[in-house]
C-alpha positions as CSV (number, residue, x, y, z in Angstrom):
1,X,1.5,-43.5,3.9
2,X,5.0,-42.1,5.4
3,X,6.2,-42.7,2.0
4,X,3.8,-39.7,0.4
5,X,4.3,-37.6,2.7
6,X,5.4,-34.1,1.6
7,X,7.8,-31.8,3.3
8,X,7.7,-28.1,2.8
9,X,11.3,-27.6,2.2
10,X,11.2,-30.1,-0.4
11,X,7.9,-28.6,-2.5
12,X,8.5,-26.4,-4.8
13,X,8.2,-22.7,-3.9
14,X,5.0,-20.7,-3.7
15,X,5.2,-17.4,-6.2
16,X,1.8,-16.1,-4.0
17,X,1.9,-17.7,-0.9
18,X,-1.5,-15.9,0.6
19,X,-3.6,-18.6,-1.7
20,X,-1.3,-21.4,-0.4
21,X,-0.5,-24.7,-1.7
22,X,-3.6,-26.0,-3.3
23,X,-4.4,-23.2,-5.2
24,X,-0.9,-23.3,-6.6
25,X,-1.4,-27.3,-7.8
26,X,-4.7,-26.1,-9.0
27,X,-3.1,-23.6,-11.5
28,X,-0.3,-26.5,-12.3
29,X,-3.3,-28.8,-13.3
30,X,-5.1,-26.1,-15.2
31,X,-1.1,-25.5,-17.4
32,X,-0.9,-29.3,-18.0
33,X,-4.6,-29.5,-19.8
34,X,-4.3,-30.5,-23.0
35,X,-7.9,-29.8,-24.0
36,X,-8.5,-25.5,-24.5
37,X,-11.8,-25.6,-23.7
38,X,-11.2,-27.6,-20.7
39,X,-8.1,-25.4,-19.3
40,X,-10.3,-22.5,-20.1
41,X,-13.1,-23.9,-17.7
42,X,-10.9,-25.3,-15.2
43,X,-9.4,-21.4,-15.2
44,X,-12.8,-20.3,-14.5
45,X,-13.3,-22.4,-11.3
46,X,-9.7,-21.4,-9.8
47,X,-11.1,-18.0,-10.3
48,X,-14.4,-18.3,-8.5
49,X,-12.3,-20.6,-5.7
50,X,-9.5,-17.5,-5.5
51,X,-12.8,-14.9,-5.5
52,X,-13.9,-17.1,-2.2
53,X,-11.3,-16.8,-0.4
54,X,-11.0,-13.2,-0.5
55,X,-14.9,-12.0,0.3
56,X,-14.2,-8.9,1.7
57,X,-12.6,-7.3,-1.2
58,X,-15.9,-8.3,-3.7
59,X,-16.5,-4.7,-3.5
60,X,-13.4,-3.1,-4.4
61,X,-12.9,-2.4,-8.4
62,X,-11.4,-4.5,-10.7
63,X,-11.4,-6.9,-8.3
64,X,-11.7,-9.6,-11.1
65,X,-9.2,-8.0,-13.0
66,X,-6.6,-8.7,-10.4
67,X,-8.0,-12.2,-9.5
68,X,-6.9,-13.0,-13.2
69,X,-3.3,-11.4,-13.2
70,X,-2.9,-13.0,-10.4
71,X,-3.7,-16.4,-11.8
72,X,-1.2,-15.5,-14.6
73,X,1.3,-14.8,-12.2
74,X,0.5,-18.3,-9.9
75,X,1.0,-19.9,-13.3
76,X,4.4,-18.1,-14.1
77,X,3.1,-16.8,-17.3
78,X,2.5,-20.4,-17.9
79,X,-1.2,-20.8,-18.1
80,X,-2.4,-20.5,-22.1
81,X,-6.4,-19.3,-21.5
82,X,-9.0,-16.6,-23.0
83,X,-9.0,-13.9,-20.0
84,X,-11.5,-11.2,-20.3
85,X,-8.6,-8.9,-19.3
86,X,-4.9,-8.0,-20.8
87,X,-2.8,-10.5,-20.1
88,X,0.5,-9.0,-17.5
89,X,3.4,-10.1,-19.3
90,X,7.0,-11.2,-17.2
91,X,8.6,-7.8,-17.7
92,X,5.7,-5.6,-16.5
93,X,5.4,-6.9,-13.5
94,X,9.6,-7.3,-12.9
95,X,9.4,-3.2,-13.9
96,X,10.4,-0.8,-11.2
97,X,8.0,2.0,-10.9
98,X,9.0,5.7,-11.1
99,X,10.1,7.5,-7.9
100,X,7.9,9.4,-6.2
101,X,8.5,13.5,-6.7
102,X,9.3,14.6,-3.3
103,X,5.6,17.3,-2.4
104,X,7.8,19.8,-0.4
105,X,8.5,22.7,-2.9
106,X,11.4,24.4,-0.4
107,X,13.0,22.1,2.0
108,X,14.4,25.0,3.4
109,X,11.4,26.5,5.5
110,X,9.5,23.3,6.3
111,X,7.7,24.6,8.8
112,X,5.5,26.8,6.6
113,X,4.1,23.3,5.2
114,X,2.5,23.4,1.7
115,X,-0.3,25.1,2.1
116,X,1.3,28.0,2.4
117,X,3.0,27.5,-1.3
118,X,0.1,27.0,-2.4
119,X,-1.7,30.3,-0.9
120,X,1.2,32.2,-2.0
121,X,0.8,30.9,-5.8
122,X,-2.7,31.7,-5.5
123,X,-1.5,35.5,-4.5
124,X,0.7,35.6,-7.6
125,X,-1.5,35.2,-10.2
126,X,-4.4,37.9,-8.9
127,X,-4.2,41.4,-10.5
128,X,-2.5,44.1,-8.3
129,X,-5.1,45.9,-5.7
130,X,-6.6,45.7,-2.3
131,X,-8.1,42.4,-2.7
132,X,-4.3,41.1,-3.5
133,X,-3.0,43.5,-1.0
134,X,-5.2,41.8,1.9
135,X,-4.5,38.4,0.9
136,X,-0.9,39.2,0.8
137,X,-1.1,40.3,4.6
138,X,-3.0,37.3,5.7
139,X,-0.4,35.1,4.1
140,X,2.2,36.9,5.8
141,X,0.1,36.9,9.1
142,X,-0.1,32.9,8.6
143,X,3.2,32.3,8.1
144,X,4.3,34.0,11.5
145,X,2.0,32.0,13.3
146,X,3.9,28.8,11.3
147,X,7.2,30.4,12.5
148,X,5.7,30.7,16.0
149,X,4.6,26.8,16.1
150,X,7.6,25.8,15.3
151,X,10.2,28.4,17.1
152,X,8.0,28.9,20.6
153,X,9.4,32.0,21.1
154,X,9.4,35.6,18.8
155,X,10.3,36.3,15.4
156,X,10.9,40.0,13.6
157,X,8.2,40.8,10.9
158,X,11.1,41.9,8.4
159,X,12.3,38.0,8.8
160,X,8.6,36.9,7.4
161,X,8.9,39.5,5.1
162,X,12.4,38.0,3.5
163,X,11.0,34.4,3.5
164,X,8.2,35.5,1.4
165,X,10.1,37.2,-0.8
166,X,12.3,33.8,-1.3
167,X,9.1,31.7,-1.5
168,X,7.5,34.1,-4.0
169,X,10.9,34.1,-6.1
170,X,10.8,38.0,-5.4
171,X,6.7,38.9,-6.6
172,X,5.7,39.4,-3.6
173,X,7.9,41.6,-1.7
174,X,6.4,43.7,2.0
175,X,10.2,43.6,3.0
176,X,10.4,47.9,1.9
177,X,6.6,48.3,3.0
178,X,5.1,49.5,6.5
179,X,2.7,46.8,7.1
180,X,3.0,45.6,10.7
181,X,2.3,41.9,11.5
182,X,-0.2,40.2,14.3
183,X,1.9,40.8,17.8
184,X,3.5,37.8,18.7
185,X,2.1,37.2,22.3
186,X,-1.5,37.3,20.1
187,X,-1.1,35.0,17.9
188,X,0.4,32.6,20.5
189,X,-2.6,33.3,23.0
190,X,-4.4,32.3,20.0
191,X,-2.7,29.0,20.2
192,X,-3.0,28.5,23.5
193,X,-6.8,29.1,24.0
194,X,-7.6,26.8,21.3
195,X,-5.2,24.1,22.7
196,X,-7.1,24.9,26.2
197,X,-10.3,24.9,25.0
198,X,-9.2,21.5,23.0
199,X,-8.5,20.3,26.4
200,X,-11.6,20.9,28.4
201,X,-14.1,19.3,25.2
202,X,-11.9,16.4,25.5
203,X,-12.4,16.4,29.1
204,X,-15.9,16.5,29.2
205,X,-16.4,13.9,26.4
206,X,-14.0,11.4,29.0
207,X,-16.4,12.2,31.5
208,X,-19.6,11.6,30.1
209,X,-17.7,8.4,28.3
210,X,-17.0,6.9,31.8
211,X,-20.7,7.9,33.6
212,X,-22.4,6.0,30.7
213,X,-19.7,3.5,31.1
214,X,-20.7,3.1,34.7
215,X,-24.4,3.0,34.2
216,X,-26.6,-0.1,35.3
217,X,-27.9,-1.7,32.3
218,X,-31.5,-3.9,32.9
């Protein structure tokens, strides 16, 4: 008996180690079947074992379609059966995926976040008038109150004005207008009583948390 025993350092290595080691002689059977319609069934059943040990993602899609690339990859590409799927290939899965396009448009006023790209955008393409106009102003209004989050203290309208002019690439421009901005002691009352009121809901649901906490139960 000491004679079989096996050591982990000198077993070959596992290429998916979450199935673990008898899975992995499974799939090494299954590639040294001679018979095709045997591998194919014996491919079957390391299927439906693999499905087993992963119930809790039965209901996620494809979920059968990974359980098979997986088996191809278990089997190094090795494993010649019918699979109701494409079969990955070696260089797909060794192929490095595109980089991911950084979502901030202007790195340079991060504190407007994108929304307010977005708003502005929307601004650009509607037709000159009142309706524009007021959108326009809330934008600008917005954006202030972003500036305010972020700086704490006051900031000039005519420097709002200038960064939507920059963000707008110059179509919307109130920098040579008379429009007059939310004060800035407003805005950051605004803040403030909905940070307060934040507070006291929170309060109040600790409260009533901990008197049902302490309640006798029969």
């Amino acid at each position: 008996m000491i004679d079989n025993l096996e050591y982990n350092t000198e077993r070959p290595q596992l290429i998916i180690p979450d199935y673990g080691r008898h899975i992995q002689k499974m799939v090494d059977h299954a590639i040294s079947i001679e018979d095709e319609v045997e591998r194919n069934k014996v491919a079957k059943s390391i299927i439906a074992v693999m499905g087993n040990l992963n119930p809790h993602l039965r209901d996620v899609p494809d979920f059968q379609h990974m359980l098979w690339d997986q088996l191809f990859i278990i089997s190094d590409f090795n494993l010649n059966v019918e699979s109701p799927y494409d079969i990955p290939s070696r260089e797909e899965l060794a192929e490095r995926p595109e980089p991911l396009s950084y979502p901030q448009n202007f790195p340079k006023y991060r504190f407007y976040g994108n929304n307010i790209k977005r708003m502005i955008d929307v601004a650009i393409s509607w037709e000159d008038g009142e309706k524009k106009e007021g959108l326009v102003l809330t934008i600008a209004n917005h954006m202030k109150k972003c500036f305010l989050n972020w700086n704490k203290d006051t900031v000039d309208d005519g420097v709002i004005f200038k960064h939507l002019f920059e963000l707008s690439e110059g179509k919307l421009n109130l920098q040579e207008s008379e429009e007059v901005l939310v004060d800035s002691n407003k805005l950051m009352q605004n803040n403030k009583r909905y940070s307060t009121t934040n507070k006291k809901s929170n309060h109040k649901k600790s409260n009533s948390n901990s008197r049902n906490n302490n309640r006798k139960r029969y």
